[in-house]
C-alpha positions, 0 to 999 in steps of 0.5 A: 796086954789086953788087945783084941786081934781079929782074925785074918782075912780070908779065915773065918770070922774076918770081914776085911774091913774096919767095923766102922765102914759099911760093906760097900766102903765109906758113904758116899759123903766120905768119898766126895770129900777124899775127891776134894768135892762137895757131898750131896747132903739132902738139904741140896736135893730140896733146895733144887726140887724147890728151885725146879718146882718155882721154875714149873709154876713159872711157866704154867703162869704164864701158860694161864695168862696167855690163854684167856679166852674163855672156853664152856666146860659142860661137866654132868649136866653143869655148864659154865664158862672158863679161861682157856688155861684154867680149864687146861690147867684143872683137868691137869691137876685131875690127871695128876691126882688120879695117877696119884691115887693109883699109883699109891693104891699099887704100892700098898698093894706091893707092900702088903704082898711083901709084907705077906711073904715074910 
């Protein structure tokens, strides 16, 4: 008395799976713990970025102390002496900030385009 019943599958108004689960089956966190493994949480994921960041900071460490012999850097009409792996080590970072600065500026540009055809 009182009961629910949901239609069968394959007739209309049936999903085939519970309510509860997604269309894809259950989270992955589920499945990993049907296989007896470990889920991937996103505390994990930082823990290895931080780990993988140590590592890269590491080497460019020791990048810099094996490259000390000072080198001049002349830079519009500037010009003045660094070691060799700081100077190598800068014009890195203004690498990594101009590909930054283009890269973010293009995803606007994509989010605006999607945001448009809405």
């Amino acid at each position: 008395m009182g009961e629910t019943k949901r239609p069968p599958a394959g007739e209309p108004g049936a999903t085939g799976a519970p309510a509860a689960e997604p269309a894809g089956g259950p989270p992955e966190s589920a499945r990993a713990e049907q296989r007896g493994e470990i889920p991937k949480t996103r505390t994990a994921l930082v823990n290895n970025g931080v780990l993988a960041f140590v590592v890269v900071l590491i080497l460019l460490l020791v990048f810099i102390l094996e490259n000390t012999r000072s080198v001049k850097i002349s830079y519009f009409g500037a010009g003045f002496h660094l070691p060799l792996g700081v100077a190598l080590l800068l014009a890195a970072i203004g690498g990594a900030l101009l590909t930054g600065i283009l890269g973010t500026a293009r995803i606007l540009q994509l989010r605006r385009s999607v945001r448009r055809r809405r």
